[in-house]
DRENDRENMI-327969 format. One line per field, with one value per residue (C-alpha): residue in one letter; residue number from 1; x, z, y. Coordinates in Angstrom, 2 decimals, decimal comma. Layout:
BEGIN
rest = c(A:...)
nr = c(NUM:...)
px = c(X:...)
pz = c(Z:...)
py = c(Y:...)
END
This chain:
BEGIN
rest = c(X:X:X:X:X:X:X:X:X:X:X:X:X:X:X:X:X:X:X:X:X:X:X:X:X:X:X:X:X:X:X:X:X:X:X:X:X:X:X:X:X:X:X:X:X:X:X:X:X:X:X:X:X:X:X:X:X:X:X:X:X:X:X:X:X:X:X:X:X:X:X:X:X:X:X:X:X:X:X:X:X:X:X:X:X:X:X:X:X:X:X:X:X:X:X:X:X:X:X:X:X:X:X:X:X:X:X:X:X:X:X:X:X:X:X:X:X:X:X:X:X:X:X:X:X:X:X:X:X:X:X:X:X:X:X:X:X:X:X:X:X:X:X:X:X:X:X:X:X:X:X:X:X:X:X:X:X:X:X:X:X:X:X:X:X:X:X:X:X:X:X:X:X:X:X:X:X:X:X:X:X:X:X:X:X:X:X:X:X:X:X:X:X:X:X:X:X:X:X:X:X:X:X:X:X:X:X:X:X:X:X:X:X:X:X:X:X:X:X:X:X:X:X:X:X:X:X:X:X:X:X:X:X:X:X:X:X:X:X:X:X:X:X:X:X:X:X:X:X:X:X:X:X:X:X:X:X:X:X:X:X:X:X:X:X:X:X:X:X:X:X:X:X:X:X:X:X:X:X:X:X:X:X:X:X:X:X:X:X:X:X:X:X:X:X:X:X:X:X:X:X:X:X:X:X:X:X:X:X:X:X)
nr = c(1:2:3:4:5:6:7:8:9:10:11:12:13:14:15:16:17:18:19:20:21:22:23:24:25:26:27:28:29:30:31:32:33:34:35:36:37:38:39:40:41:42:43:44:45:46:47:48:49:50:51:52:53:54:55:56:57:58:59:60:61:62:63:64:65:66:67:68:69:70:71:72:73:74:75:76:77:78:79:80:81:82:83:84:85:86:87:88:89:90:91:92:93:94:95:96:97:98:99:100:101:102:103:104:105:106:107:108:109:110:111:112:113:114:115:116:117:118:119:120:121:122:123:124:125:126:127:128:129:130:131:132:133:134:135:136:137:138:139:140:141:142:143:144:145:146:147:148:149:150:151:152:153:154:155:156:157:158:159:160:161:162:163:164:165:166:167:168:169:170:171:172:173:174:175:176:177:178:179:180:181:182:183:184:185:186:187:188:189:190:191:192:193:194:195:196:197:198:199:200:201:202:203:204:205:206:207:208:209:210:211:212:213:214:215:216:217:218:219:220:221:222:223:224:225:226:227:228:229:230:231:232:233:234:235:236:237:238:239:240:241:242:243:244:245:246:247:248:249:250:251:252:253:254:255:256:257:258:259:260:261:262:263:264:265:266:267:268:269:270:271:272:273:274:275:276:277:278:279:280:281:282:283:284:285:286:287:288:289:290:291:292:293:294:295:296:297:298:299:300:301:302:303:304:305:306:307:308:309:310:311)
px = c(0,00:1,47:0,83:0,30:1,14:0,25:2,22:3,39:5,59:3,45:1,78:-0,43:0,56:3,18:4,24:7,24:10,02:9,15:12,71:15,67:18,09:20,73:19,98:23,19:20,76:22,06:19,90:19,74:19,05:16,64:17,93:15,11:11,48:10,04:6,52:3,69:0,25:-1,41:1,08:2,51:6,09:6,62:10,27:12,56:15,51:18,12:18,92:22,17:22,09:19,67:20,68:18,71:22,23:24,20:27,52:26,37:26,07:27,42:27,68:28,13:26,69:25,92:23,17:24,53:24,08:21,20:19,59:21,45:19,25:16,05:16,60:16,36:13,06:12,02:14,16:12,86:9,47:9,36:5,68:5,68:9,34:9,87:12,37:14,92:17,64:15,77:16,61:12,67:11,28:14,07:16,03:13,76:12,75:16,82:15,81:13,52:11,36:8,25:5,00:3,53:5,71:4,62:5,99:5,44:8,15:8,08:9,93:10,58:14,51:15,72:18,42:17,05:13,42:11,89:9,56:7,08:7,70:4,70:3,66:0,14:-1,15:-0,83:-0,99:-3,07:-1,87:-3,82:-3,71:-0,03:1,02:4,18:4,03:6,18:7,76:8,34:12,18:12,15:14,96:15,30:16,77:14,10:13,22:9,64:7,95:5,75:2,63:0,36:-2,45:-2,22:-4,41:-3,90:-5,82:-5,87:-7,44:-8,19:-5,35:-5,11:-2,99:-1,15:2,77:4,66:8,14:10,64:14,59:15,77:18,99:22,28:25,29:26,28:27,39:24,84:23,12:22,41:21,22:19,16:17,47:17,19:15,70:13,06:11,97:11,07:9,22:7,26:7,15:5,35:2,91:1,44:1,17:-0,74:-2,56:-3,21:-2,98:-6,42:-7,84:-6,95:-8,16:-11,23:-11,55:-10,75:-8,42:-5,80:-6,14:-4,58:-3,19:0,21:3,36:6,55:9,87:12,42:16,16:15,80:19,55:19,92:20,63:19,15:22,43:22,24:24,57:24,82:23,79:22,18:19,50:18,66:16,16:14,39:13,29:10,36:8,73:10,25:8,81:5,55:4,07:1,68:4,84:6,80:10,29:9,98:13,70:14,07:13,67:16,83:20,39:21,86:22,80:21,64:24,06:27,07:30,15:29,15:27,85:24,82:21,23:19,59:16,86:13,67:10,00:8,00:4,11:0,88:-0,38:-3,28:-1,29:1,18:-1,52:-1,14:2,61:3,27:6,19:6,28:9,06:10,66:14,80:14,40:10,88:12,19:14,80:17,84:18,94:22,91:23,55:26,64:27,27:24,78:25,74:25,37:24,78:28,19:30,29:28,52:30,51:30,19:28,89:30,45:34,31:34,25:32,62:29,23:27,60:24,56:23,92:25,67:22,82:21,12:17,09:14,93:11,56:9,05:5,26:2,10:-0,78:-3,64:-6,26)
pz = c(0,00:-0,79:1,16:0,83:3,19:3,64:2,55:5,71:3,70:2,92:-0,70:-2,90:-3,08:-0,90:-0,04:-1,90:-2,20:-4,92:-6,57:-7,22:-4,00:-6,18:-9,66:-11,00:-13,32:-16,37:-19,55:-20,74:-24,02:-23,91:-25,84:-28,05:-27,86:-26,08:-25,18:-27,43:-25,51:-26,93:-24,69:-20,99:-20,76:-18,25:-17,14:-14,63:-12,51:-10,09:-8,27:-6,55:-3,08:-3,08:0,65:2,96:3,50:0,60:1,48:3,58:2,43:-0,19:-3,32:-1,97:-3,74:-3,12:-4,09:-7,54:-8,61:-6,56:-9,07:-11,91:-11,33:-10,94:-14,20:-16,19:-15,32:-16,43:-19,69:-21,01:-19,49:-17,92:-16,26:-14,20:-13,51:-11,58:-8,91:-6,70:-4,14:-2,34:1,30:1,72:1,52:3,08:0,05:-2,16:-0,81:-1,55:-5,71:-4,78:-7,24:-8,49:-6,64:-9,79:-8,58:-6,78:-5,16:-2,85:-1,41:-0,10:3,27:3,00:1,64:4,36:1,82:-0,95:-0,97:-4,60:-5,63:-7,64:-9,03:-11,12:-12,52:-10,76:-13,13:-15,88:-13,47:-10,95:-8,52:-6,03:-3,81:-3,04:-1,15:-0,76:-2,12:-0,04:-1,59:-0,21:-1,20:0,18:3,09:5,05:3,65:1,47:-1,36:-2,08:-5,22:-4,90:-6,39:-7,89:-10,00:-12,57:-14,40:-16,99:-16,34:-20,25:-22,05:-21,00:-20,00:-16,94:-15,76:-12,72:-12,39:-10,21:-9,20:-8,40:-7,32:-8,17:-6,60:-8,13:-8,65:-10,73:-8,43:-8,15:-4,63:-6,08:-9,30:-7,41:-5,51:-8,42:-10,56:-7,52:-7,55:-10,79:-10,68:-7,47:-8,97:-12,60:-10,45:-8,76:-11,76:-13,70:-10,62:-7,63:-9,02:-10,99:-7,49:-5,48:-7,99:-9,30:-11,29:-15,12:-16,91:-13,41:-13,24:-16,58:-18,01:-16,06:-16,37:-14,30:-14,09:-12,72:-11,91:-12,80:-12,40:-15,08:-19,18:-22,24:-22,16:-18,30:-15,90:-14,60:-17,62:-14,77:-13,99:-16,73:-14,74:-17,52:-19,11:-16,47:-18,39:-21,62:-21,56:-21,38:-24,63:-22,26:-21,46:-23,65:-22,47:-24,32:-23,84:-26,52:-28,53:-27,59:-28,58:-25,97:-22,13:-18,82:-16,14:-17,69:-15,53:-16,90:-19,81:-19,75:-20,23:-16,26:-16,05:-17,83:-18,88:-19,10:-20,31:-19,99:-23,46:-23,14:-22,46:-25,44:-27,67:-26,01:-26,94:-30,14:-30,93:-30,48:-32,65:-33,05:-33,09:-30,75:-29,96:-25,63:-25,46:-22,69:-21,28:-21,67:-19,30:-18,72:-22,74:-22,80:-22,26:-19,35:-17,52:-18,52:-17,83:-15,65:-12,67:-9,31:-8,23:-5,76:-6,46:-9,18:-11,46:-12,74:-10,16:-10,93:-11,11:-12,38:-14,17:-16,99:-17,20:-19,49:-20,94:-23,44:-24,53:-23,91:-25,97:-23,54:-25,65)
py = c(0,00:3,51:5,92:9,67:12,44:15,78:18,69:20,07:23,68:26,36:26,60:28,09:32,27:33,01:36,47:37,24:40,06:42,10:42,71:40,72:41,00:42,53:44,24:45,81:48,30:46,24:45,37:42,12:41,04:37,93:35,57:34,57:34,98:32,77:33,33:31,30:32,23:29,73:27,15:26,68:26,08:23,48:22,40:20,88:22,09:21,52:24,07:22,58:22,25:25,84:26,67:29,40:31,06:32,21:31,62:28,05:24,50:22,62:24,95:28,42:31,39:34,92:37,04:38,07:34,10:33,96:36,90:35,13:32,04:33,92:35,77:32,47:31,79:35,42:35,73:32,27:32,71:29,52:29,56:25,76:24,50:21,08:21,82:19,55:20,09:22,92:23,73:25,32:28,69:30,88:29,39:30,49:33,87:34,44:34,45:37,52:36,14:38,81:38,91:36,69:33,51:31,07:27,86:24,82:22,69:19,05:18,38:15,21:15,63:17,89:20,51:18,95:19,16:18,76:21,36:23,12:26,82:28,43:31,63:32,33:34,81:31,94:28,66:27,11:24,72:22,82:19,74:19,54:16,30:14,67:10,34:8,28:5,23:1,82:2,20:6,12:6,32:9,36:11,98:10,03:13,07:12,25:12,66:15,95:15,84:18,22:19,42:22,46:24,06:26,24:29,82:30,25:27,59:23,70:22,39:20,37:17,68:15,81:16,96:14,70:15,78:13,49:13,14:9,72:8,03:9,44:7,38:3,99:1,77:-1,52:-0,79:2,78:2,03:-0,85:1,50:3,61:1,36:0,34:4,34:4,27:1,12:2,09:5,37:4,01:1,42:4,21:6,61:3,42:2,20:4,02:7,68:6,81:5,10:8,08:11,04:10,62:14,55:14,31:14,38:14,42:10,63:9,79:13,23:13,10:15,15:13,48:15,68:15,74:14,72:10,69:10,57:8,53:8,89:6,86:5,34:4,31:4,79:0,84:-1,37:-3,88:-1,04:0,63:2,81:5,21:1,51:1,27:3,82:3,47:0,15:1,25:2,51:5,08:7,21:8,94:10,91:14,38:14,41:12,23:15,50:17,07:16,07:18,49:17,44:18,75:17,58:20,22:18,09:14,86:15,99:13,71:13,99:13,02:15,46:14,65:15,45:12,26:12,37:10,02:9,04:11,40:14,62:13,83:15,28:18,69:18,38:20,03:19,32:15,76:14,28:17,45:17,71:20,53:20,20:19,47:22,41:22,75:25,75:26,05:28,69:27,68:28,81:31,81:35,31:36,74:33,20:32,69:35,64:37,43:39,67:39,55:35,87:33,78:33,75:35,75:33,69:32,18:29,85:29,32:25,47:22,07:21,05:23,24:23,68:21,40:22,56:22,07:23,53:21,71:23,53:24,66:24,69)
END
């Protein structure tokens, strides 16, 4: 039996600073347009280790990254972005993210809490819980789970978040392996016992950091196969060449959708119909003044996105 347990972190519209913590007065060029109305851009990403104190924890930044990383949601116009590795709300408040944002955090992972980021002038989100796996250990990083409605058209859908075992080695790619399986028997199974409104019992979006590439990590537990397997899912990653985890160069963080939401995916077969964000290559991500050491600092892994169509 899987259980589910109530969010305990606040969600819904959250009081938020208004401005970005530092803004050096610069203008940026976007790079691209970006905004279709006609379609929500959903996407995942890993913050790295996003800490309540700038300076603290495991990948040290200051507020100059911290603005850095809030300015890629706004130049690409991200409006519903998957998160992981989030300390909780202090963390967040440190973005200084615009009154229009958003968010809701599991607890569950202690620093590393997976969340949900969304634009709520374009986004509705509503019965967050936290889904705790057999395999889930404490710090056990429990899928999130939520449902989102478009405010613009008919879109509507379950978006499950999830943070999957790194590493290679055969116990982790074990237990890896087991998340995604638990993970895929609850989507198929239980999801559709416990919500009962259409279209959130079969229209599901899962994304996230699965910690593993289409080539997989250990050969023994090829993890993305429990869903690959299963002609209902289809990765949308499979329509990028590029790679989201920059030091490894390899392609862990996904965007995975039911059979009925494909439809409301465009670009579905698409060479760059799932895009990647390479700020680690893009002006000013990349040589920006002023972060942490001198340098840009943003994050080891680079956002993924795609549009669904809302109407």
């Amino acid at each position: 039996m899987i259980w589910l347990l109530p969010l305990l972190t606040s969600c819904g519209t959250i009081p938020h600073v208004a401005s970005y913590p530092q803004d050096t007065g610069e203008v940026w060029e976007v790079p691209g347009e970006y905004r279709d109305p006609g379609a929500l851009q959903v996407g995942t990403f890993n913050a790295d280790w996003l800490w309540a104190g700038y300076e603290g924890g495991y990948y040290p930044r200051n507020a100059v990254d911290y603005a850095m990383m809030a300015r890629i949601f706004g130049a690409f116009d991200l409006e519903l972005v998957a998160l992981q590795e989030v300390n909780g709300d202090a963390a967040m408040a440190l973005l200084g993210l615009p009154q229009e944002w958003s968010w809701a955090l599991g607890e569950s992972g202690w620093s590393q809490n997976p969340g949900v980021l969304w634009r709520n002038d374009r986004v509705r989100v509503d019965n967050v819980r936290e889904l705790s796996l057999p395999t889930n250990e404490w710090p056990s990083k429990d899928p999130l789970v939520v449902d989102v409605t478009a405010l613009d058209g008919g879109l509507a859908f379950t978006l499950v978040v999830v943070h999957h075992k790194p590493y290679s080695g055969t116990e982790d790619a074990a237990l890896r392996y087991a998340q995604a399986e638990q993970l895929h028997d609850w989507i198929v199974g239980d999801l559709a016992l416990e919500t009962h409104r259409a279209p959130f019992h079969d229209h599901v979006l899962v994304a996230g950091d699965f910690n593993d590439d289409f080539v997989p990590l250990n050969s023994g537990y090829p993890s993305l196969s429990v869903f690959e397997d299963d002609p209902w899912f289809t990765f949308l990653t499979r329509d990028t060449e590029d790679y989201s985890q920059v030091p490894y160069r390899s392609l862990i963080d996904h965007l995975v959708v039911s059979e009925p939401l494909l439809a409301a995916y465009a670009e579905h077969g698409q060479p760059d119909g799932c895009k990647v964000i390479a700020h680690d290559e893009i002006s000013p991500w990349s040589d920006y003044d002023g972060g942490f050491g001198g340098g840009q600092n943003i994050s080891d892994h680079r956002p993924v996105w795609a549009y669904l169509q809302v109407d």
